[in-house]
C-alpha positions, 0 to 999 in steps of 0.5 A, spaced: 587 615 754 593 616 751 597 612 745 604 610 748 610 608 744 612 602 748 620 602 746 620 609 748 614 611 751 612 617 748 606 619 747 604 619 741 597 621 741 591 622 747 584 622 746 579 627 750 573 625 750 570 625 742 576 628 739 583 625 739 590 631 740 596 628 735 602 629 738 607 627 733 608 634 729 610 629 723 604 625 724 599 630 725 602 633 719 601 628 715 594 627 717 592 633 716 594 634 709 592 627 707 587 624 712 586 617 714 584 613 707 579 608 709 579 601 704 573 599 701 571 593 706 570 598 713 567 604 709 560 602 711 563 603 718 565 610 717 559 612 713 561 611 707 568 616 707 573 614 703 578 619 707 577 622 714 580 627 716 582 633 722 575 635 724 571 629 723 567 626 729 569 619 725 577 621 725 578 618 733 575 611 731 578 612 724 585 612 727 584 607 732 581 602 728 584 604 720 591 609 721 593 605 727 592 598 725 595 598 717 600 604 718 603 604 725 604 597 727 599 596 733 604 592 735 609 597 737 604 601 742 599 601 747 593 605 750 594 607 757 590 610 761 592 618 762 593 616 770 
């Protein structure tokens, strides 16, 4: 699956698997330095993280359920499949 930014079409992150490759060079700057904070509400979901960073077998749902959610406005993008 891919995420697409629907006004310009680029793609912004692609799942493979159980990992998730970030495209942007900003974000996944970004989420590598800082991770994906996870609010008190959903942390049970996430074994009980605060953060979940790069590397974490919970980062692709944590960016798909949290990061993408709260910080991206979902609006803005869609999951397409990579055909």
């Amino acid at each position: 699956m891919k995420l697409i930014h629907k006004t310009t079409g680029f793609v912004v992150a692609q799942e493979q698997g159980q990992s998730l490759q970030i495209n942007d060079p900003f974000l996944e700057k970004e989420l590598k330095l800082k991770g994906i904070a996870i609010p008190a509400p959903l942390r049970a979901q996430f074994d009980g993280k605060a953060v979940v960073r790069v590397g974490d077998p919970l980062f692709a749902k944590a960016f798909r359920e949290v990061y993408l959610r709260i910080n991206m406005g979902e609006g803005s993008y869609e999951w397409k499949d990579k055909a």
